[in-house]
TORBA-231270 format. One record per atom (N, C-alpha, C): x, y, z; residue in three letters. Coordinates in steps of 0.02 Angstrom, whole numbers, padded with zeros to 5 digits, always signed. Layout:
<recs>
XYZALA
...
</recs>
This chain:
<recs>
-09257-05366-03763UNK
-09215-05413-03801UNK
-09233-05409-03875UNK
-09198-05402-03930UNK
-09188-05389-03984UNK
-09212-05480-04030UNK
-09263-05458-04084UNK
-09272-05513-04119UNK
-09217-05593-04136UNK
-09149-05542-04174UNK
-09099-05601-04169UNK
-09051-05612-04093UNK
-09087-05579-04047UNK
-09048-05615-03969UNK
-09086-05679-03956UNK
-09163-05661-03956UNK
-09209-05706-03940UNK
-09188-05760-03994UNK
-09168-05752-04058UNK
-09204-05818-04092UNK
-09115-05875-04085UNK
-09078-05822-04052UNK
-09009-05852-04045UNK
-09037-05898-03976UNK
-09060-05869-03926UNK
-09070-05885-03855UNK
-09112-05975-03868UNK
-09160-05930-03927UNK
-09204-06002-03925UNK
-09167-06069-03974UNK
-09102-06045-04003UNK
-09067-06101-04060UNK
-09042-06140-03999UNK
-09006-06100-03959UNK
-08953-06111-03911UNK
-09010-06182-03853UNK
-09072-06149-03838UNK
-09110-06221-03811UNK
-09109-06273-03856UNK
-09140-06276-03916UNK
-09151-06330-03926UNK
-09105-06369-03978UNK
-09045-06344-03985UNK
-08989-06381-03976UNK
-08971-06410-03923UNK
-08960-06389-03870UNK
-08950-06409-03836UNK
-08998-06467-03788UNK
-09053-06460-03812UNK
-09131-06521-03795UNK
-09104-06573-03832UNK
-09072-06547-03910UNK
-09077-06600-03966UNK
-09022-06660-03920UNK
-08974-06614-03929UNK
-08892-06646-03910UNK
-08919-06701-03867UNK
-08946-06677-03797UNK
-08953-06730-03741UNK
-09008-06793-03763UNK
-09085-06780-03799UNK
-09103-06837-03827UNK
-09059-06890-03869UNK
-09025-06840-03923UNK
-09012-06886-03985UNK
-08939-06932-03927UNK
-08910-06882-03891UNK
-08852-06957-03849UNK
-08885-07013-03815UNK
-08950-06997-03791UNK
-08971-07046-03750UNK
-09016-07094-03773UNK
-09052-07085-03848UNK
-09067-07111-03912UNK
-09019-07141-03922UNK
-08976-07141-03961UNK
-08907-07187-03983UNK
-08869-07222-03937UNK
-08869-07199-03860UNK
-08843-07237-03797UNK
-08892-07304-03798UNK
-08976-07292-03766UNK
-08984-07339-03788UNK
-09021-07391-03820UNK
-08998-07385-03897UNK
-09040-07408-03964UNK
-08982-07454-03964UNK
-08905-07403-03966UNK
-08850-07458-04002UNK
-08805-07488-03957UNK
-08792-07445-03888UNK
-08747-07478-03833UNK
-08740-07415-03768UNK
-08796-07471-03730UNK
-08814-07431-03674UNK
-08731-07418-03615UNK
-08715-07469-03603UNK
-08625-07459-03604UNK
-08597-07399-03590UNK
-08595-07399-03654UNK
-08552-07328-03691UNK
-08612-07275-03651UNK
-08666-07275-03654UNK
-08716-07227-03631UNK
-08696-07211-03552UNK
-08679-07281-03520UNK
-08677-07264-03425UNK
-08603-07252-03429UNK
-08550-07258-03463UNK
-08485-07228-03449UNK
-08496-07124-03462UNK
-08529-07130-03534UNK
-08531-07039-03526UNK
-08568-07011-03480UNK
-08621-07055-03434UNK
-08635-07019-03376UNK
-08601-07008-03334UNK
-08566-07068-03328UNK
-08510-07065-03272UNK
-08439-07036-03281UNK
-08401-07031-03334UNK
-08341-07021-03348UNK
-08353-06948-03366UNK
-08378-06888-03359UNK
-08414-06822-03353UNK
-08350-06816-03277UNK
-08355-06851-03245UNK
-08330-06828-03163UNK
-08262-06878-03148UNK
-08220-06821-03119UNK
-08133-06851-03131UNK
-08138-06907-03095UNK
-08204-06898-03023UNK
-08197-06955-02980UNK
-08229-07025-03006UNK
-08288-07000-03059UNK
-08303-07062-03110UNK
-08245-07094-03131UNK
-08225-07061-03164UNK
-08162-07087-03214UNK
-08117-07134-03173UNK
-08073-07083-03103UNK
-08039-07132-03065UNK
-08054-07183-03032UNK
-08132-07215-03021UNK
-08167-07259-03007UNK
-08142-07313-03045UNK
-08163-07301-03114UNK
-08187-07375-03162UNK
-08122-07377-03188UNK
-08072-07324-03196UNK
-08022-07351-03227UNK
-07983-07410-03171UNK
-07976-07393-03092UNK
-07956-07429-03060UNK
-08016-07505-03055UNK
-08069-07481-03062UNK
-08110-07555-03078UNK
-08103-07589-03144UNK
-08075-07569-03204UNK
-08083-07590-03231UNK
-07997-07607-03299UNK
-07958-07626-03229UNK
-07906-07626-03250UNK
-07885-07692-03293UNK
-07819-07648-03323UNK
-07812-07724-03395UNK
-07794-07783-03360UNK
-07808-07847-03396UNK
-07828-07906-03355UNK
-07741-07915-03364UNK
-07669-07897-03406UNK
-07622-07898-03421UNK
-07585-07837-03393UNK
-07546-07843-03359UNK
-07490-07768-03337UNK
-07474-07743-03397UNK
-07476-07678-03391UNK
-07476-07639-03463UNK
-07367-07659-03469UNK
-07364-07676-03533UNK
-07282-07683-03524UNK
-07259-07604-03569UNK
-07219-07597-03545UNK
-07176-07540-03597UNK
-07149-07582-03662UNK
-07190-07531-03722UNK
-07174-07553-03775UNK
-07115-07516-03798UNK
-07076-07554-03858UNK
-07014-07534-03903UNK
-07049-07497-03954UNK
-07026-07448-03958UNK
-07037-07416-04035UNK
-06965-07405-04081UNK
-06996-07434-04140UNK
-06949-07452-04185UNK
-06958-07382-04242UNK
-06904-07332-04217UNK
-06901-07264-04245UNK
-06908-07291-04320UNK
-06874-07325-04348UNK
-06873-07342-04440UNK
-06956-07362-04469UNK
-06991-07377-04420UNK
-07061-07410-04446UNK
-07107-07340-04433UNK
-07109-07294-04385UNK
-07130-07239-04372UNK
-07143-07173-04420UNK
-07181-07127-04447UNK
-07175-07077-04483UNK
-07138-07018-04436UNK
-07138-07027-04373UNK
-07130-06970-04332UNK
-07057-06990-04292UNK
-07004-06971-04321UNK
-06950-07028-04275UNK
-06938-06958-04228UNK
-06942-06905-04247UNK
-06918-06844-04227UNK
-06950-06820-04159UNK
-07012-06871-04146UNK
-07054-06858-04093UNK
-07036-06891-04021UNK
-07029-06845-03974UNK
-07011-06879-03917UNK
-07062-06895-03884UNK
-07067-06933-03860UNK
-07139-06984-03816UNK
-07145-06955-03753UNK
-07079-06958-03708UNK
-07078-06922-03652UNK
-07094-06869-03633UNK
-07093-06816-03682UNK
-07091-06759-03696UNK
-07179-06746-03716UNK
-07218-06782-03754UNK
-07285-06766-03773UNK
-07316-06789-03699UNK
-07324-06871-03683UNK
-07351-06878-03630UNK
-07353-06847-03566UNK
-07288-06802-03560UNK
-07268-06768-03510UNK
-07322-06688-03510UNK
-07334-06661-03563UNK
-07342-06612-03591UNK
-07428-06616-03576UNK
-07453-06667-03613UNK
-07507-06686-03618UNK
-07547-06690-03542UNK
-07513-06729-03492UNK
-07546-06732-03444UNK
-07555-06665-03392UNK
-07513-06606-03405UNK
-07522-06556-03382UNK
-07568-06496-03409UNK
-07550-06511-03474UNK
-07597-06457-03519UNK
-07643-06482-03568UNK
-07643-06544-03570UNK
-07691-06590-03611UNK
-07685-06579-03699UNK
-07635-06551-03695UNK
-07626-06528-03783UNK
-07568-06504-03790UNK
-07539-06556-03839UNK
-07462-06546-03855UNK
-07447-06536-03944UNK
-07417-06496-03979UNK
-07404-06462-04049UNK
-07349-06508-04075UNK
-07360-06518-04141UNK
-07295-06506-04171UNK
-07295-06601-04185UNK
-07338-06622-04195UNK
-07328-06704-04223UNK
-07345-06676-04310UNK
-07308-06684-04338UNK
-07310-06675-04427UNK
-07316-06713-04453UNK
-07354-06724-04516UNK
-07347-06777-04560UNK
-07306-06765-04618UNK
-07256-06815-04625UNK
-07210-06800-04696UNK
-07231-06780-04757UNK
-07233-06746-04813UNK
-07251-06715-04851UNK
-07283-06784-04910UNK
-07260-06844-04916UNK
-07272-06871-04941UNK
-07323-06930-04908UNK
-07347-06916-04859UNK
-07400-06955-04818UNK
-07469-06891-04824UNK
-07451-06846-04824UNK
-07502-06779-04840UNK
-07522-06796-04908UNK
-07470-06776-04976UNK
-07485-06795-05038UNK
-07556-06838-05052UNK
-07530-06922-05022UNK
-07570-06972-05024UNK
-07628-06957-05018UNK
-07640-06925-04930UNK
-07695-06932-04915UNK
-07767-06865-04950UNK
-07699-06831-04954UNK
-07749-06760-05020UNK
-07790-06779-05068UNK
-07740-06810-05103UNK
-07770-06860-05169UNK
-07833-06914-05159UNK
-07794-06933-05114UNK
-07880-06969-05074UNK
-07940-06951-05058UNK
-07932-06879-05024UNK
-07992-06838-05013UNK
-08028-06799-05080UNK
-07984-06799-05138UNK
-08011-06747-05193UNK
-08033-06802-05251UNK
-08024-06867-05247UNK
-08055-06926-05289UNK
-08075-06976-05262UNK
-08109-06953-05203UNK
-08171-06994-05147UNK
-08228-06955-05148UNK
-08292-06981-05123UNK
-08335-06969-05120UNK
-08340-06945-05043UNK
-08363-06863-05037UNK
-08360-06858-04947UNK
-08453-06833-04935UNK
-08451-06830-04881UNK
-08558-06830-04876UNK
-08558-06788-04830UNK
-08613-06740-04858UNK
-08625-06677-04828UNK
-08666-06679-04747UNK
-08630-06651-04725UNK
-08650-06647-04670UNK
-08680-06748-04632UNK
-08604-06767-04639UNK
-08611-06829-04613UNK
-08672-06885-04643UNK
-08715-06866-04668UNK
-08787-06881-04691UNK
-08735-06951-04763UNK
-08768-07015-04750UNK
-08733-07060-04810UNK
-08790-07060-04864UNK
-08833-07030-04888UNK
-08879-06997-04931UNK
-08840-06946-04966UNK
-08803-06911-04938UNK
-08771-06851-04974UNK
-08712-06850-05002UNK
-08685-06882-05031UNK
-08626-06883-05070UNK
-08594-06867-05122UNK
-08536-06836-05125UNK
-08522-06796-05171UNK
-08457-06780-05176UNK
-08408-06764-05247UNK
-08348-06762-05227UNK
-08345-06684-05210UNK
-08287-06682-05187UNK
-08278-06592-05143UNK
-08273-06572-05205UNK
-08254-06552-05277UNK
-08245-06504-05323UNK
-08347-06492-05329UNK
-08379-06539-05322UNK
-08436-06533-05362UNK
-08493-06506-05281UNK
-08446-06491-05236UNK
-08484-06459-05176UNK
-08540-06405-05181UNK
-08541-06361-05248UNK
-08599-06302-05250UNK
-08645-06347-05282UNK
-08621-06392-05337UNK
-08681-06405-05383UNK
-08724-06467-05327UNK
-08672-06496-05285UNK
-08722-06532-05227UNK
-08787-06508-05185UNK
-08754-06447-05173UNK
-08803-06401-05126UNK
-08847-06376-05167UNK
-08850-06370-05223UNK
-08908-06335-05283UNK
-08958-06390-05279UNK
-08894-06479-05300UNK
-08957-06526-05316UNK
-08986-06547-05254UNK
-08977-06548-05217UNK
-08989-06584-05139UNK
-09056-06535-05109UNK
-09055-06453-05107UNK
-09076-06405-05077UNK
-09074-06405-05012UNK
-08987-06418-04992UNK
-08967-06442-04921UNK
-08881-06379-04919UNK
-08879-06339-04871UNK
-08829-06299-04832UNK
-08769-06362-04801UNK
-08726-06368-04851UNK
-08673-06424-04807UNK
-08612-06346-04757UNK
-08629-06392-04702UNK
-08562-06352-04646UNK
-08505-06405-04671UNK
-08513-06460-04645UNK
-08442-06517-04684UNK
-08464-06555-04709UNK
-08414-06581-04746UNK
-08414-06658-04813UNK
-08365-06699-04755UNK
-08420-06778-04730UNK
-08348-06797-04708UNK
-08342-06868-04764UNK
-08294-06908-04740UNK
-08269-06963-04763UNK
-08280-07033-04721UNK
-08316-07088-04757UNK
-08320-07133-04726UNK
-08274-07187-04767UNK
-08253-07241-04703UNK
-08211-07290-04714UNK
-08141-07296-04740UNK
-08117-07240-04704UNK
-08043-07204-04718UNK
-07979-07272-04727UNK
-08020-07298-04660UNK
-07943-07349-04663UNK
-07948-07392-04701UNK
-08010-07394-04727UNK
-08028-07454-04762UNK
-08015-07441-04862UNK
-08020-07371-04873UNK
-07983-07359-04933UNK
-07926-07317-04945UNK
-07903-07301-04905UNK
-07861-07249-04897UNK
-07774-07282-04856UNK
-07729-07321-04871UNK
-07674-07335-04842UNK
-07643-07313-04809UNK
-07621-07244-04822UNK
-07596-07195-04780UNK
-07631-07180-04707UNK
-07706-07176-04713UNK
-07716-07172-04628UNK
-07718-07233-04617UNK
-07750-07306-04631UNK
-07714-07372-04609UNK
-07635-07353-04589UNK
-07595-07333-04611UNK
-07555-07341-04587UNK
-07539-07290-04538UNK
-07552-07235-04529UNK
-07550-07178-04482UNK
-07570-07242-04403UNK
-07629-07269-04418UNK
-07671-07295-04360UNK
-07622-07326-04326UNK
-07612-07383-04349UNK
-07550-07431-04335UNK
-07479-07395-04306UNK
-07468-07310-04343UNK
-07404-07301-04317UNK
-07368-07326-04268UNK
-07317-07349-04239UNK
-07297-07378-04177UNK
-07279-07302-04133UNK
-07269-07244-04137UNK
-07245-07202-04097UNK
-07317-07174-04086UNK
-07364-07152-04106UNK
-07443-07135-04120UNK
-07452-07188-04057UNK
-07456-07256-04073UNK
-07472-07293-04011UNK
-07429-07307-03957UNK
-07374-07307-03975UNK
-07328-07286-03911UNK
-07344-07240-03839UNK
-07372-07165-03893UNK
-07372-07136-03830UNK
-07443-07118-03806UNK
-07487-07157-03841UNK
-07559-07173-03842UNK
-07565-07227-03761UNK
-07521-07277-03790UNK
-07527-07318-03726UNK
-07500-07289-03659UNK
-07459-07252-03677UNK
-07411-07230-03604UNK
-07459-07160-03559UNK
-07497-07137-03604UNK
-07550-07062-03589UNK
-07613-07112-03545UNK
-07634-07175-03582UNK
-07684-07208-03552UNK
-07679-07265-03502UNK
-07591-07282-03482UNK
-07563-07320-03454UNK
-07612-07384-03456UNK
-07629-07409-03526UNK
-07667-07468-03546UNK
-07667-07469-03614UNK
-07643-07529-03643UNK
-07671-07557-03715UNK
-07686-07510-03751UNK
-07670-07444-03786UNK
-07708-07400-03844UNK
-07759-07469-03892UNK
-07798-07428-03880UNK
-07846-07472-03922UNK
-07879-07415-03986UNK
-07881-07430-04045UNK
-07900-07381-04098UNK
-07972-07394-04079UNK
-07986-07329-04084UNK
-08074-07316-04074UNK
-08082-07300-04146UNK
-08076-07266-04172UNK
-08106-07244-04260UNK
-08063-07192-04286UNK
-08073-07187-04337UNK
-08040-07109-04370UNK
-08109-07085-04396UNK
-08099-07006-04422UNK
-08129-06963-04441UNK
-08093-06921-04492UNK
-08089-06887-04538UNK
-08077-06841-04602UNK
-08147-06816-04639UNK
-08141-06736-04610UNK
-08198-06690-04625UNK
-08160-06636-04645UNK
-08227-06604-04711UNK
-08214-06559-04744UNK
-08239-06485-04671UNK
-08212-06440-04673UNK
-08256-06393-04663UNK
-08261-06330-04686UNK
-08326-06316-04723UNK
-08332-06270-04788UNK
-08341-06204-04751UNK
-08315-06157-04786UNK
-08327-06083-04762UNK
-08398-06062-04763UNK
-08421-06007-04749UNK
-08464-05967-04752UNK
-08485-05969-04679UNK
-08553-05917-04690UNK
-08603-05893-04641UNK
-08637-05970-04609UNK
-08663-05971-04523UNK
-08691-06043-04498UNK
-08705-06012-04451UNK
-08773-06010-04432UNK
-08804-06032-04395UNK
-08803-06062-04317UNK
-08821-06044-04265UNK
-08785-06068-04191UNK
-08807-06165-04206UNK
-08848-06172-04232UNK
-08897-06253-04249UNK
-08825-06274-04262UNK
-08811-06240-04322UNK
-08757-06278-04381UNK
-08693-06275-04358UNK
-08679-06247-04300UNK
-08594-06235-04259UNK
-08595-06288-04211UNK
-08685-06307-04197UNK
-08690-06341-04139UNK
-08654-06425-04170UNK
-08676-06431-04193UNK
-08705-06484-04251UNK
-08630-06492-04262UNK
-08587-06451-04293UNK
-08532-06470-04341UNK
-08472-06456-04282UNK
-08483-06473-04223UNK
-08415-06448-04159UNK
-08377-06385-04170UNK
-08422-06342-04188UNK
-08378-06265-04213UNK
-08413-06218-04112UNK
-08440-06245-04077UNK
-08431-06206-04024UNK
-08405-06238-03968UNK
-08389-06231-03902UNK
-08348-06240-03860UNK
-08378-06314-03835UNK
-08344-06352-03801UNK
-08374-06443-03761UNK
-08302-06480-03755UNK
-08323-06524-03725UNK
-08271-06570-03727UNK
-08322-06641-03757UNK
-08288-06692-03747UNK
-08288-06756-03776UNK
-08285-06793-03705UNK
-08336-06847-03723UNK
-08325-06922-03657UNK
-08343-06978-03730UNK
-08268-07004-03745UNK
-08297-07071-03776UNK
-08266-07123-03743UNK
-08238-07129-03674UNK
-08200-07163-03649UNK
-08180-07133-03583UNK
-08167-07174-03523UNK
-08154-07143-03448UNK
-08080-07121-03489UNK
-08056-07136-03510UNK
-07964-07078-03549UNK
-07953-07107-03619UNK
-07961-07074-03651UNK
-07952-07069-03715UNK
-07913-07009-03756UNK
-07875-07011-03800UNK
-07847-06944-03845UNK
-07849-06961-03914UNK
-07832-06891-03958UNK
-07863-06881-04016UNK
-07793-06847-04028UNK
-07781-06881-04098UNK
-07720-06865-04148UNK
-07776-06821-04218UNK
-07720-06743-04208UNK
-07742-06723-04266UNK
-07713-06709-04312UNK
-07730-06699-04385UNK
-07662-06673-04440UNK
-07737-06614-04493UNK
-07671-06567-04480UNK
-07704-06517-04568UNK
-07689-06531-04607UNK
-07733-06569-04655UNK
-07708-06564-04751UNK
-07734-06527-04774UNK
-07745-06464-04759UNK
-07734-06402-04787UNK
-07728-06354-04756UNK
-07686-06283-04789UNK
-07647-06225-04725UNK
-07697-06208-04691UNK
-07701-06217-04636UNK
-07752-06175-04563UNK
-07713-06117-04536UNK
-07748-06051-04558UNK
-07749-05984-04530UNK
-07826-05981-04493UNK
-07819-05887-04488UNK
-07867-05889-04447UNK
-07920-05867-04488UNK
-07921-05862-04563UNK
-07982-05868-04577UNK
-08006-05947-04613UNK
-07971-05979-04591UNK
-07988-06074-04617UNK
-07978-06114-04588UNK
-08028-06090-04509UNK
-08047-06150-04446UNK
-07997-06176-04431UNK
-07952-06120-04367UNK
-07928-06172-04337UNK
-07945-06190-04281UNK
-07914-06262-04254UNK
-07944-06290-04198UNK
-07913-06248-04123UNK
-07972-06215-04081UNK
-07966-06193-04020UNK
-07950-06233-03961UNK
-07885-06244-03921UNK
-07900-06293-03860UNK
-07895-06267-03806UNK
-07936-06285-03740UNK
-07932-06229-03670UNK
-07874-06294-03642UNK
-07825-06249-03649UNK
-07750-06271-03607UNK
-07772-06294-03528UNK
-07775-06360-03513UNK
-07778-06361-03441UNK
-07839-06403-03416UNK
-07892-06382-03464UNK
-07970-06390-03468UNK
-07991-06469-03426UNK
-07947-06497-03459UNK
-07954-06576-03435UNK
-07959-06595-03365UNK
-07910-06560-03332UNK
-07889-06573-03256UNK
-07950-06532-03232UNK
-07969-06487-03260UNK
-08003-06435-03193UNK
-08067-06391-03261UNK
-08123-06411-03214UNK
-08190-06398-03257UNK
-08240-06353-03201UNK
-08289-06305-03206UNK
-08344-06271-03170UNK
-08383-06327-03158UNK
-08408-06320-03095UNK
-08464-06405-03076UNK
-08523-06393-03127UNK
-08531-06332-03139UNK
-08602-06326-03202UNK
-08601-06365-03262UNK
-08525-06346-03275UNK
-08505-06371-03340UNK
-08513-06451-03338UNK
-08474-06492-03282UNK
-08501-06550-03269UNK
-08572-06569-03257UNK
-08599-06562-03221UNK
-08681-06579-03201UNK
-08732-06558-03287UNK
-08709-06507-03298UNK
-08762-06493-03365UNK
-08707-06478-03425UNK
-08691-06529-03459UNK
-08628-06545-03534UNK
-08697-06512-03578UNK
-08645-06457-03605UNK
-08665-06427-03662UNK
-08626-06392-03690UNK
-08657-06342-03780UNK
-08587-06297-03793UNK
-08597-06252-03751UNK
-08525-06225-03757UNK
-08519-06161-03719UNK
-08515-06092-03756UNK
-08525-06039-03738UNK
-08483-05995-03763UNK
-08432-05944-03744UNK
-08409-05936-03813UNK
-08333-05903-03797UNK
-08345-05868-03730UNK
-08383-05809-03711UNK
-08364-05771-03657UNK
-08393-05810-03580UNK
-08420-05867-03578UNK
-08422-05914-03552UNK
-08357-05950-03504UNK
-08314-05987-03584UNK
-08257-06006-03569UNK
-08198-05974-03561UNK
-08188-05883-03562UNK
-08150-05846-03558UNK
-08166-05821-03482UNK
-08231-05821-03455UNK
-08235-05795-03415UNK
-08217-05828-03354UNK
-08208-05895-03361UNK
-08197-05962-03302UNK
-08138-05964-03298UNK
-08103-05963-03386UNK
-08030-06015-03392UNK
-07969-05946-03413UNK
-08006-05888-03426UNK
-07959-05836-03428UNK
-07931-05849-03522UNK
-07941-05776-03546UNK
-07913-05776-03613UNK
-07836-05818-03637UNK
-07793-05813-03592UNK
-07731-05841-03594UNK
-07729-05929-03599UNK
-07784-05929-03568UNK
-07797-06025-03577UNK
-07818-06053-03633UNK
-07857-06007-03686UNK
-07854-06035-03762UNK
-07791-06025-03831UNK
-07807-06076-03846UNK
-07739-06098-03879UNK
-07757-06094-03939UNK
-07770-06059-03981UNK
-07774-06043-04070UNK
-07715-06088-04112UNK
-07754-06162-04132UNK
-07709-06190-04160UNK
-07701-06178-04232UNK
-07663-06141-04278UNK
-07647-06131-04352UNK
-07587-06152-04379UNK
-07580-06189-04428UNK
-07515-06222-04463UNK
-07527-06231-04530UNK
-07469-06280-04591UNK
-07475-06274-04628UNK
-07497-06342-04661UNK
-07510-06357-04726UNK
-07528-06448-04700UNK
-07472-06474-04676UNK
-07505-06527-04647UNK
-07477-06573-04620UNK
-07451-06567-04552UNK
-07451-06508-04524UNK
-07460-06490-04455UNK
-07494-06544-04399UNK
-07473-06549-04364UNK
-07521-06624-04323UNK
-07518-06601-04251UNK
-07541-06615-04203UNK
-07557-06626-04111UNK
-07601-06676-04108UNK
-07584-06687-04032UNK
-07626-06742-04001UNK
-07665-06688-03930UNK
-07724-06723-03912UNK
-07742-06659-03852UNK
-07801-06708-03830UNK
-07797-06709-03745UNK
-07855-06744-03727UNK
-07925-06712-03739UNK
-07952-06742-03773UNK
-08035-06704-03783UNK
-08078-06710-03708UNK
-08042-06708-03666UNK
-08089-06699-03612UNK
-08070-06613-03600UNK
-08033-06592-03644UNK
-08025-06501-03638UNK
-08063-06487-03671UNK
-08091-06432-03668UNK
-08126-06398-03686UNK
-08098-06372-03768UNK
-08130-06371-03836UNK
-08116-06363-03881UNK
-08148-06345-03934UNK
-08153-06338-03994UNK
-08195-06314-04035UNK
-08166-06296-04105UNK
-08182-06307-04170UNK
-08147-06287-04226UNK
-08198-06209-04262UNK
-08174-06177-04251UNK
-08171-06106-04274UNK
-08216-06102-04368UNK
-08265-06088-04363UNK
-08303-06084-04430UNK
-08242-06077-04469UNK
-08230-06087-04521UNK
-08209-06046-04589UNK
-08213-06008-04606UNK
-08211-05936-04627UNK
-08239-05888-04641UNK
-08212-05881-04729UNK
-08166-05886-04761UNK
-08138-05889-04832UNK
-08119-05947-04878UNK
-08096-05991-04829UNK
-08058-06040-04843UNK
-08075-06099-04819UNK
-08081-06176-04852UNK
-08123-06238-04831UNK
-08060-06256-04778UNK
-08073-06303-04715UNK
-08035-06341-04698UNK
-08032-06427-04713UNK
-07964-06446-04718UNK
-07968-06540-04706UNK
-07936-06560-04652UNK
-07973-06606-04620UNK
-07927-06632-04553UNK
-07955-06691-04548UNK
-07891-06726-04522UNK
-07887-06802-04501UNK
-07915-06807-04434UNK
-07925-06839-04413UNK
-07928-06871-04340UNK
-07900-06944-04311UNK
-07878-06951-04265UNK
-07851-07024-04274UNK
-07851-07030-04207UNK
-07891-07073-04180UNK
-07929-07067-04095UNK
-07903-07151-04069UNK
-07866-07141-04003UNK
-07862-07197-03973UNK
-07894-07214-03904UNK
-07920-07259-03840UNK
-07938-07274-03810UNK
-07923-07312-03760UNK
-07966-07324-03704UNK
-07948-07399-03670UNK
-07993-07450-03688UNK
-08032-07444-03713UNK
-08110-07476-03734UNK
-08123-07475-03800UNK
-08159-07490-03828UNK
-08182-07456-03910UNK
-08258-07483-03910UNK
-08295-07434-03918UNK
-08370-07445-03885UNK
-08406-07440-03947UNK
-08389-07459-03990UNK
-08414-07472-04063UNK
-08452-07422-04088UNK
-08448-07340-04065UNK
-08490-07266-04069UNK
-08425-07226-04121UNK
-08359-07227-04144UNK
-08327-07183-04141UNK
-08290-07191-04229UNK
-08298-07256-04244UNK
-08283-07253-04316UNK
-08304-07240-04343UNK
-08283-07231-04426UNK
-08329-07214-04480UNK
-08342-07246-04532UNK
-08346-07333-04519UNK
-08356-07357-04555UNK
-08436-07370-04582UNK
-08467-07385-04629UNK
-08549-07387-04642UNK
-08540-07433-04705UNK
-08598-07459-04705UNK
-08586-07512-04749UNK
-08607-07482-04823UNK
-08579-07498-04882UNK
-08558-07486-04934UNK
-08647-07470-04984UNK
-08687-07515-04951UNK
-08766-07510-04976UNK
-08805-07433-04946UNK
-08768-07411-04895UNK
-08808-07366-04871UNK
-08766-07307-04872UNK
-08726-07294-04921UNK
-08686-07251-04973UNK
-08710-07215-05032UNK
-08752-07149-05030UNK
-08779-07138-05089UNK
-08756-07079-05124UNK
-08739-07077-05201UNK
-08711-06986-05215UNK
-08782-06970-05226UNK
-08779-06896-05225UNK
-08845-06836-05256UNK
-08836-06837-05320UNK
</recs>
C-alpha cells in the first residue's frame, strides 16, 4: 500500500471516529431526544414505529394554498409529493430572479464564517486576506441568522406552497427546523475537509421524515459543486450502511445503487429542488468556481439542532 493510500485509509478512520463522538457529544450535552431518534430513525422500521406513536394530537387538515401569496405558483404539489416519495428528489422549484437578486446582495454585504467556526468572520470578497489573517484553509463561509436579517428567506420559510407540500410529503404539520446558506470555495481538500464540509456520500436523520428545499444563487456546473442525489436511496439502503452511518464512497455507492441512480444536480441561479435527505447525497468539491446555496429544511418535530441562529456576542470578524 502506497504512502497517500495509507494516509487516505487512516483520514477516512478518524473521521469517521470523529463524526460518531462529536454526534453523541452534542446528542447528549444539548438534547439527548434528538440523540435516541437518530439512533432509531437510521431504520424504515424505526421510523414507521414512532411516526405511528407519535402522531399529531390534531388530524392533519388539507391546507389551501393561495397561488398569489406563493413565489412558486407554477409548482404543482401533486406532482412534487408524488415524485418525491418514489425517488426522493424532485427538480425544477426556481426562485424568481428578483428573490435571488435580494438574497445575493445579502450574502456579498454580510458577514459569512469560515468553516462554520463564529470566531471566523469575514465578508466573501475579503475571503484570501481571511485565510492569510486567520492561518486557517476555509472549505465554506456559512451564514448565520438568515431569517433573522435577511427577508427574502423569512419569507421563502413561510412560503405557503414550500409548506404546502412540506406538510402533505410528512402527512403532519411542516414544522420549520432551520435554514442554512453556505459558501463553498474551490480548490484542493483533503478527505478530513470533504468529511467535514458534506462533499462525500451520507444521508441525514434530523427527524423520523423530514425534507430539504434547495436553491443556487450562483450558476452550478460541474466544475462549481453540484449537489449529487442517489435517486431512490431513501426507500432502500445496504444493512451496513444502516448499522454503521458513515461517508461513503463514490465506488461504494455506485457499486450497491448502480451509476444510473446518481443524479448530477447543475443549474443556473436560482435553480431550486426539494429531496428527502434520507438519500444518499453529497455536494461535489468545487474545483474553479465558489458555490452559494440556500437550504430551507422542514420537519415533524424541530429538535432545536438544525438552525442557524447564534447569539450576536459570540459573533466575531478576523
Amino acid at each position: 500500500m502506497s504512502i497517500s493510500l495509507f494516509n487516505n485509509y487512516l483520514d477516512r478512520i478518524f473521521s469517521n471516529f470523529y463524526n460518531i463522538c462529536y454526534e453523541n457529544y452534542k446528542g447528549l450535552t444539548k438534547n439527548p431526544r434528538w440523540l435516541l431518534m437518530r439512533k432509531i430513525a437510521r431504520f424504515k422500521t424505526g421510523r414507521t414505529i414512532m411516526i405511528f406513536l407519535l402522531k399529531p394530537s390534531k388530524k392533519l387538515c388539507s391546507s389551501v394554498v393561495i397561488e398569489s401569496n406563493s413565489c412558486f405558483t407554477d409548482v404543482n404539489v401533486d406532482d412534487v409529493v408524488n415524485t418525491l416519495k418514489t425517488e426522493g428528489l424532485y427538480l425544477g422549484i426556481n426562485l424568481p430572479q428578483e428573490i435571488v437578486k435580494e438574497i445575493v446582495e445579502f450574502a456579498h454585504s454580510t458577514v459569512c464564517y469560515g468553516n462554520r467556526k463564529t470566531n471566523m468572520g469575514f465578508f466573501y470578497h475579503q475571503k484570501e486576506q481571511a485565510q492569510i489573517n486567520s492561518g486557517k484553509h476555509f472549505i465554506i463561509g456559512s451564514y448565520f441568522n438568515t431569517s433573522l436579517l435577511c427577508p427574502a428567506i423569512k419569507k421563502l420559510q413561510n412560503d405557503p406552497k414550500l409548506l404546502e407540500i412540506a406538510a402533505r410529503y410528512l402527512n403532519a404539520q411542516a414544522v420549520h427546523q432551520g435554514n442554512m446558506m453556505w459558501w463553498s470555495f474551490s480548490g484542493k481538500t483533503t478527505y478530513y475537509e470533504k468529511s467535514q464540509a458534506a462533499q462525500l456520500f451520507h444521508y441525514d436523520i434530523d427527524d423520523y421524515r423530514f425534507l430539504k428545499f434547495f436553491f443556487y444563487l450562483t450558476d452550478v456546473d460541474d466544475q462549481s459543486g453540484p449537489h449529487v442525489c442517489v435517486r431512490g436511496s431513501h426507500n432502500k439502503k445496504k444493512l451496513s450502511h444502516l448499522w454503521l452511518r458513515k461517508r461513503e464512497t463514490d465506488e461504494e455507492i455506485i457499486d450497491y445503487y448502480g451509476s444510473e441512480s446518481l443524479v448530477k444536480i447543475c443549474g443556473n441561479t436560482g435553480f431550486g429542488f426539494v429531496e428527502d435527505p434520507l438519500c444518499f447525497h453529497k455536494g461535489i468539491t468545487p474545483t474553479h468556481k465558489d458555490r452559494l446555496i440556500l437550504q430551507i429544511e422542514f420537519a415533524r418535530t424541530d429538535y432545536g439542532m438544525q438552525h442557524d441562529f447564534r447569539a450576536s456576542s459570540l459573533l466575531k470578524c478576523i
